[in-house]
C-alpha positions in Angstrom: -46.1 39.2 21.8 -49.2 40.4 19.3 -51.7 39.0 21.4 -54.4 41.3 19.7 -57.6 39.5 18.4 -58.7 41.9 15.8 -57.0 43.3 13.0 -56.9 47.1 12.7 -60.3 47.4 9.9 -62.0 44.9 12.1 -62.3 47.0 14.8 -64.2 49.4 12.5 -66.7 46.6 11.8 -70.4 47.5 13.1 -70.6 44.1 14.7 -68.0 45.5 17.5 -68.6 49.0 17.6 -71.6 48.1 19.1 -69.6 46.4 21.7 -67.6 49.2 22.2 -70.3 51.1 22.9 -72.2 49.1 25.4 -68.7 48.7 27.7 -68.3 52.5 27.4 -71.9 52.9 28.4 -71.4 50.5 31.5 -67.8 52.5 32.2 -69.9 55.6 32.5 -72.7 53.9 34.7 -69.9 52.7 36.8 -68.1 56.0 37.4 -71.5 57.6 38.1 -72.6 55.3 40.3 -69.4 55.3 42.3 -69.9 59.4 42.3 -73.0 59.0 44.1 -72.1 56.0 46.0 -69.3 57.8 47.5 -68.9 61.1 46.2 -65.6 59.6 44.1 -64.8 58.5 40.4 -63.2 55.0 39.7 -62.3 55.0 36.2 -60.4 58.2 36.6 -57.1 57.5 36.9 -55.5 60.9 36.5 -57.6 61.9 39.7 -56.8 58.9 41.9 -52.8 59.4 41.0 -53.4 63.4 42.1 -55.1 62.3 45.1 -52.0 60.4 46.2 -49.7 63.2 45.8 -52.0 65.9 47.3 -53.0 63.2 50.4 -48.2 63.1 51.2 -48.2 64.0 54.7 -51.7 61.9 55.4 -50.3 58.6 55.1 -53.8 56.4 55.8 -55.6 58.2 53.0 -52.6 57.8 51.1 -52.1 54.7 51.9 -56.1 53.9 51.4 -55.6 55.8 47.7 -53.1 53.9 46.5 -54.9 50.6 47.3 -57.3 51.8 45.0 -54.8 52.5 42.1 -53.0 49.3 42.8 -56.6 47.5 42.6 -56.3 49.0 38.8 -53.4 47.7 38.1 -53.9 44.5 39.7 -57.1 44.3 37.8 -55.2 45.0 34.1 -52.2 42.4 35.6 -55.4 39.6 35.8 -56.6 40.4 32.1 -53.6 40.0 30.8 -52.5 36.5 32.3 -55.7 35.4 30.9 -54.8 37.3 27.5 -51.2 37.3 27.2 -50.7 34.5 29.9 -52.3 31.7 28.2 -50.9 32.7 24.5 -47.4 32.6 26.1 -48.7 28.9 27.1 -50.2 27.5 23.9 -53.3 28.1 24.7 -56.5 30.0 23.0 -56.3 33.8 24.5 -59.5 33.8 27.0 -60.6 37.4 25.7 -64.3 37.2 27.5 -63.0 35.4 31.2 -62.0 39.4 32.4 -65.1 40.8 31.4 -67.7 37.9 32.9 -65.2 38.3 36.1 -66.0 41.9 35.7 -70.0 41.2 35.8 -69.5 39.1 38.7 -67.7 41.5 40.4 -70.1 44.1 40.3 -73.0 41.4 41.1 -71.0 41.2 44.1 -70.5 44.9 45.0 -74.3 45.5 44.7 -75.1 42.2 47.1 -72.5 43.8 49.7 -73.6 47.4 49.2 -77.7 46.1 49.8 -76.4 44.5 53.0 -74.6 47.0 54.6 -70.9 46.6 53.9 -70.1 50.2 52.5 -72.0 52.2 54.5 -75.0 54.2 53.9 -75.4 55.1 50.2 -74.1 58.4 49.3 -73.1 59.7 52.7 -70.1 58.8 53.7 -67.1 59.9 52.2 -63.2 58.3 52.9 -64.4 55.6 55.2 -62.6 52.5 54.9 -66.5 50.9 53.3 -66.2 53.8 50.7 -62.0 52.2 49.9 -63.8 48.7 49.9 -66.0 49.7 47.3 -63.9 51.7 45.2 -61.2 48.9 44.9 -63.2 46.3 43.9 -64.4 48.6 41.4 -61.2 49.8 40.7 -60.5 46.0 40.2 -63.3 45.5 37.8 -62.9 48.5 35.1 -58.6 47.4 35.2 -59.4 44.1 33.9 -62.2 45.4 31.4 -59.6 48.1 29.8 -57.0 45.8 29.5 -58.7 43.2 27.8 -60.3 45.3 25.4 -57.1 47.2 24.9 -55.2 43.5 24.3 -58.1 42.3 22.2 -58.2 45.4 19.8 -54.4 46.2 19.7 -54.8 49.4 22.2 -56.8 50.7 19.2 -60.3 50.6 22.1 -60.3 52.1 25.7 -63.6 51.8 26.8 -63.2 53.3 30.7 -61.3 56.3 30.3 -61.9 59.3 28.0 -59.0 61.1 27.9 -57.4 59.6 25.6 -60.1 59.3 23.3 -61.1 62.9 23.8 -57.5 63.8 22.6 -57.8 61.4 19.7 -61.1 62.3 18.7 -59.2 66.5 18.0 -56.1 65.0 16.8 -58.1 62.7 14.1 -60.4 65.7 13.2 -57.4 67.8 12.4 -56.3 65.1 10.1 -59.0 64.8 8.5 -59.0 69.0 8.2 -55.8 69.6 7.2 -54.2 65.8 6.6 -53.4 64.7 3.5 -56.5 63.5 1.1 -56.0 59.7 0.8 -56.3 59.5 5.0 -59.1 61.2 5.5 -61.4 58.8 5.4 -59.3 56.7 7.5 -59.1 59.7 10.1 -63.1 60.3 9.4 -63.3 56.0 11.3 -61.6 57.2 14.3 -63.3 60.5 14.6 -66.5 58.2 14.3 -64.7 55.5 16.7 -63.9 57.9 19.5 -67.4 59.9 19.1 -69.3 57.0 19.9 -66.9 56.0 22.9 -67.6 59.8 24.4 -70.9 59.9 23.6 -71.6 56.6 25.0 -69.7 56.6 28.3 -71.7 60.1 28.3 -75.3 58.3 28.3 -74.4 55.8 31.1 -73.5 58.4 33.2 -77.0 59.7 33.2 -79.0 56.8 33.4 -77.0 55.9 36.2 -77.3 59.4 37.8 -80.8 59.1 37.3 -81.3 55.7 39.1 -78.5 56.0 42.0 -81.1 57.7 44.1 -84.1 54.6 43.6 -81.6 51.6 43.2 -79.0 52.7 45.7 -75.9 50.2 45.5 -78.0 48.2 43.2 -77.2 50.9 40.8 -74.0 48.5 39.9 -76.1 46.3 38.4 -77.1 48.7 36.0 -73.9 47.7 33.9 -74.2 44.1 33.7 -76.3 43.9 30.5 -74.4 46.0 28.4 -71.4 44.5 29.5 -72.5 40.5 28.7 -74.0 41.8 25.3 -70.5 43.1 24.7 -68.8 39.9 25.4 -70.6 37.5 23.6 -71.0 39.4 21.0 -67.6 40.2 19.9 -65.3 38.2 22.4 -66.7 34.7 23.4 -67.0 34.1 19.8 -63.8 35.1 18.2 -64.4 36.8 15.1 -60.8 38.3 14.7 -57.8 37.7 12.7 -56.8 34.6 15.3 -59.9 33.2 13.8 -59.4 34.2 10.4 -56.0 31.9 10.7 -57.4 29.4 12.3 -59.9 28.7 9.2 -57.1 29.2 7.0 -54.8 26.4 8.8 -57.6 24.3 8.8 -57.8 23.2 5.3 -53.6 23.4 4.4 -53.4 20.8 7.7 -56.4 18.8 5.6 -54.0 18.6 2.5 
């Protein structure tokens, strides 16, 4: 089911790769925060995965690992019932419920962080406050990929760079050595995935810089960006579903 709210060219609109940018910039506060939280990344997939491998024979911190990953998964799973879910139903796609859930979910890990549920900040490492945090992060950055990724057609990641790091080359070369008539189509997604790197890249470092002073209220740090985001380009649907909407509305009027 094509669930996805923008056509291709729209996401190539200035109007949301703003919004791209400010979730990437509150990915990379995230993951930076959780480093110094915890000595850990969230958003990294590849890394958690590895962990559970290289943890067989250790089968708490495997165990405790693997939460985390299935805390990813369970946060892409909530995304897309409200995404996918209510479509199936009849119902408007909620595209901006997963990211509002994710703002309240890290207003939540800051509150328990300030009162002691982790642990001290930046100690500990492996504890079972350190797993706490890092699956309810984990929760939070599953349902903000997954809704972006189902509102944008997988076109937008915004909280892991891999991919976009490998796109960013591939487009580059096409625009090198692709044919002439794609190049400026390949010149958008070199744009598209620079801003995403470059981005993610920035909250890192303000986050970096504030962990010390802010502590677990470093989470908080996010939030902004992350509403800005969602109202901007998802509460108000600006996509193709809208598009048809206004152009049902005046065929039902005939």
């Amino acid at each position: 089911m094509n669930v996805a709210l923008f056509e291709p060219k729209e996401v190539f609109l200035r109007k949301n790769l703003v919004s791209w940018g400010a979730l990437c910039f509150a990915s990379g506060a995230v993951n930076a925060g959780s480093l110094a939280a915890c000595r850990r990344l969230i958003t990294h997939v590849t890394g958690i995965a590895t962990r559970i491998g290289a943890d067989v024979g250790q089968w708490k911190l495997l165990g405790e690992y693997a939460l985390v990953l299935g805390a990813f998964l369970l946060g892409a799973l909530s995304a897309a019932y409200w995404v996918v879910g209510r479509a199936r139903r009849g119902l408007s796609p909620a595209y901006a419920v997963p990211l509002f859930t994710v703002v309240a979910l890290l207003m939540l890990t800051s509150v328990l962080g300030k009162v002691g549920a982790f642990g001290p900040f930046g100690i500990t490492v492996e504890t079972l406050g350190d797993f706490m945090l890092l699956a309810l992060l984990s929760f939070a950055s599953g349902l903000q990929n997954a809704s972006i990724g189902l509102a944008t057609g997988s076109l937008v990641r915004t909280t892991h760079m891999t991919g976009p790091a490998t796109d960013l080359a591939v487009h580059f070369g096409n625009y090198l050595w692709g044919r002439p008539e794609t190049r400026q189509d390949s010149l958008r997604h070199v744009g598209l995935r620079a801003l995403k790197l470059s981005t993610f890249i920035a909250g890192g470092m303000v986050a970096a810089l504030a962990a010390d002073r802010l502590e677990y209220l470093v989470f908080l740090l996010p939030v902004p960006p992350i509403v800005f985001a969602a109202f901007r380009s998802l509460a108000e649907p600006m996509g193709q579903s809208a598009v048809d909407a206004q152009v049902a509305g005046p065929a039902s009027e005939v």
